[in-house]
C-alpha positions in Angstrom: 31.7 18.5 13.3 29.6 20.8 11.7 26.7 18.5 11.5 26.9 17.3 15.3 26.7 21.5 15.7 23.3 21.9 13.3 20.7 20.2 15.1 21.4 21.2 18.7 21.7 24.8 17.7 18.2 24.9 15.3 16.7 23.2 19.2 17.8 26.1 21.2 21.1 25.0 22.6 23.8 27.1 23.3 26.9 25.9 21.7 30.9 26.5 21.9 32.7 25.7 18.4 36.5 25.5 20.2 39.5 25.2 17.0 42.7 25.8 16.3 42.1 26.4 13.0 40.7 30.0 12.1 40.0 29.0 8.3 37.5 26.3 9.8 36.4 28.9 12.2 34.9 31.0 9.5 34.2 28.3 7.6 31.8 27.4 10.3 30.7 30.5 10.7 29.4 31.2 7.3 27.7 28.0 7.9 26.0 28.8 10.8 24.8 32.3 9.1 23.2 30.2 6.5 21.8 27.8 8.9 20.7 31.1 10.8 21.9 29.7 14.2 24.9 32.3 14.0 23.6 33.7 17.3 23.6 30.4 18.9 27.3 29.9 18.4 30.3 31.4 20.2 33.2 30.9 18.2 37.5 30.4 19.8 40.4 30.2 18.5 42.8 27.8 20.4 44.6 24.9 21.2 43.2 22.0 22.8 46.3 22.4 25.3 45.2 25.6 26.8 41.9 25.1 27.7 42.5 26.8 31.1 40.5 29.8 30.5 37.2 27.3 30.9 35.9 27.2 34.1 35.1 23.4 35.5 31.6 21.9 34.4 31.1 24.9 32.0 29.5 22.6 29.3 26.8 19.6 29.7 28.4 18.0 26.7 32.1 18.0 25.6 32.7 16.5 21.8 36.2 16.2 20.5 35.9 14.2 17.1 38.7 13.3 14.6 41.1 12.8 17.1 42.5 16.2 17.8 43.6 14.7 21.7 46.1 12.5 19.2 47.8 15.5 18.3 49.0 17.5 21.5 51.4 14.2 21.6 53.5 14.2 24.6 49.9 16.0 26.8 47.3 13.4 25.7 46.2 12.6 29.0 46.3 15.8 29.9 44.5 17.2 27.6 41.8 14.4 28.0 41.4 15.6 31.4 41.0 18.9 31.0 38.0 17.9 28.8 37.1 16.3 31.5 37.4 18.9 34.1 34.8 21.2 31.6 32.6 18.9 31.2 29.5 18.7 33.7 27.4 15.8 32.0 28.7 13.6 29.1 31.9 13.6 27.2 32.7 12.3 23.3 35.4 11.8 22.1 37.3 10.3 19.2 41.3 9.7 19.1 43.9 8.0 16.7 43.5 4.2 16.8 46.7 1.9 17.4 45.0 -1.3 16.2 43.1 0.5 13.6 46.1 2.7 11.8 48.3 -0.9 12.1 46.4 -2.2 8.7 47.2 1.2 6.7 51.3 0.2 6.8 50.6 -2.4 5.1 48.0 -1.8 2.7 48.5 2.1 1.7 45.3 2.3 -1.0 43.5 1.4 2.4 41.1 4.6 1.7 40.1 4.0 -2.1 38.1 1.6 -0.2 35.8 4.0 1.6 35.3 6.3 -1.5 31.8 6.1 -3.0 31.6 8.6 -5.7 35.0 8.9 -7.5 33.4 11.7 -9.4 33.4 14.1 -6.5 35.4 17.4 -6.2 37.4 16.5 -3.1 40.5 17.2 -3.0 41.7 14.1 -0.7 39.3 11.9 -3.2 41.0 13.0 -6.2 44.6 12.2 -4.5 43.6 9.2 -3.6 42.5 8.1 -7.1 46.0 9.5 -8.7 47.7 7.7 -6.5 46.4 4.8 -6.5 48.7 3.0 -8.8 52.2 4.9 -7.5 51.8 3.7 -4.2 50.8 -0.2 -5.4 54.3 0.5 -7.4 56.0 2.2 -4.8 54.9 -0.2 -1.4 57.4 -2.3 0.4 56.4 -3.7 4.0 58.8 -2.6 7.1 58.2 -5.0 9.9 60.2 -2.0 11.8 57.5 0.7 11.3 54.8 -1.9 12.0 56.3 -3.0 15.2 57.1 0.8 16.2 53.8 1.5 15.7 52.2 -1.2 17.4 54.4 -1.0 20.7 54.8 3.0 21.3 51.5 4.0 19.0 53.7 6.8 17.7 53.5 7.9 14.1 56.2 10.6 13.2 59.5 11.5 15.2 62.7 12.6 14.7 62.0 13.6 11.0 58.8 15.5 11.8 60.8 17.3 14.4 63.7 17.9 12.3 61.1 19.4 9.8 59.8 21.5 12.2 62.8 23.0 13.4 63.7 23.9 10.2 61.2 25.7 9.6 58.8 23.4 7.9 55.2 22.4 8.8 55.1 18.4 8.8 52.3 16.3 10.0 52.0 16.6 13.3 53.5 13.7 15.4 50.2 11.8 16.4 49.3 9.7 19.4 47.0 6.3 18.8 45.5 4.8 21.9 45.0 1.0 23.0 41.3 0.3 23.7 41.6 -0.6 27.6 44.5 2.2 27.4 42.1 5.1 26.6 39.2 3.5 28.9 41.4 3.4 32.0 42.6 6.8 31.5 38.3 8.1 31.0 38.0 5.8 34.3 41.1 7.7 36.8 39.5 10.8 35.6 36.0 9.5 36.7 34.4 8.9 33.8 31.6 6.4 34.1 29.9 4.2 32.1 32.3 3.9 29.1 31.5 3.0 25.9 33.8 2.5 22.8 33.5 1.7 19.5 35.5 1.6 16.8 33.7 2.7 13.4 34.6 0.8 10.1 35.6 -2.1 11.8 33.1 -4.0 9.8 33.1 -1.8 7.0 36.5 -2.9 6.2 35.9 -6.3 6.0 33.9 -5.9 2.8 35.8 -5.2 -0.6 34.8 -1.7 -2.2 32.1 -2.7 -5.2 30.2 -4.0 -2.6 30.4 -1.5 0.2 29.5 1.3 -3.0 26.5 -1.0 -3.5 25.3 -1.2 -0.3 25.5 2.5 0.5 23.9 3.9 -2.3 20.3 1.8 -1.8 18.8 3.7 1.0 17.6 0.8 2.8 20.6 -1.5 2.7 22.6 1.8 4.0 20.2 2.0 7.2 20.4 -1.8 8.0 24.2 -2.4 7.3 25.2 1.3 9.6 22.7 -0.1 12.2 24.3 -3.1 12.5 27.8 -2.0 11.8 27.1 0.2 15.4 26.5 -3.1 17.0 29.7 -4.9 15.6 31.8 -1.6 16.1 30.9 -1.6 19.2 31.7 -5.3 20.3 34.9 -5.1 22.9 36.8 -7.9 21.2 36.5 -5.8 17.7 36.6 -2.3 19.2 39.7 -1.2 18.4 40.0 -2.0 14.8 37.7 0.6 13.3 39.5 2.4 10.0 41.0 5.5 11.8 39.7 6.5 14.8 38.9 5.2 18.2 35.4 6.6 19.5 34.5 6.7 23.5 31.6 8.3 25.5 31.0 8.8 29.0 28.9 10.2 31.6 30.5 12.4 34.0 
């Protein structure tokens, strides 16, 4: 998100950096110092559920990426129209795919795919690597969790609750949206012009040493992203991009 931040703030604009997470908060914040755009950048602390302290059309843009609206799971459309209601121009936004999070149940080394440099210090890299081989060993397909998924686009339940209630802090119970299902909802709140995409639908049709290959040559990177924003973007493909479901309006 940080990088969506930079380059408006270094042009002038005014910009809101809204989370729930205060780590990330300061995170971004030491960014920002760095990036000397601290001044441009008013920092909250809060839940995308209680966004009533926002007066309507108080932003020309709203961006919610990684699919935050996914997690306030039973408010989603709620919450999507209270982006809505603050927004005075455009609105971006990215949620939990159904289609998309379908292939990961039954292929759980899904994301070694996607990982370029296996030498790199992150954390979520380096799991994915270990883990490679126990969750090959460890895999069985439920045609029950498949078929859950695909008709209430749930993903958690009782045993995050339970969890929860006992004091634990599991995954949040996440939300994945339907294509049309997330474009009607943009529509009643009257959103126009929608577009969706779904990035990494074509990306995933290509087996890892070749996606690494392509990547890394500079020009083979610009051509295969250009036209992996055209194929993403096709309605018939849209909703099978790797994670998320991406959407932008005009308001």
């Amino acid at each position: 998100m940080w990088k969506i931040f930079h380059s408006p703030c270094k042009k002038g604009c005014a910009v809101t950096h809204f989370d729930i997470s205060q780590p990330m908060i300061e995170k971004a914040k030491d960014l920002a110092a760095k990036e000397e755009v601290l001044d441009k950048i008013t920092f909250v602390n809060g839940a995308l559920e209680e966004l009533k302290d926002f007066n309507d059309k108080s932003f020309d843009m709203v961006i919610s990426f990684d699919a935050p609206v996914s997690y306030t799971y039973p408010n989603q459309k709620k919450v999507i129209g209270e982006l809505i209601r603050i927004g005075r121009k455009r609105i971006m936004l990215s949620v939990s795919s159904r289609l998309g999070s379908l292939p990961y149940l039954a292929n759980p080394i899904q994301k070694y795919q996607f990982i370029l440099d296996e030498t790199c210090d992150d954390p979520f890299v380096k799991w994915c690597i270990d883990n490679k081989e126990n969750a090959i060993e460890t895999y069985h397909f439920s045609k029950d969790a498949v078929m859950k998924l695909y008709k209430d686009g749930l993903m958690g339940g009782d045993s995050e609750i339970a969890e929860y209630e006992n004091g634990g802090t599991p995954w949040c119970i996440t939300y994945a949206f339907m294509p049309d299902e997330l474009e009607d909802i943009l529509k009643t709140y009257g959103v126009k012009n929608v577009k969706l995409a779904g990035p990494g639908a074509y990306a995933r049709t290509l087996p890892r040493e070749l996606l690494v290959k392509i990547m890394n040559d500079p020009k083979q990177r610009s051509d295969f992203l250009d036209f992996c924003h055209l194929y993403d973007s096709n309605p018939f493909v849209c909703g099978m991009g790797k994670d998320n479901l991406f959407a932008q309006g005009e308001l």
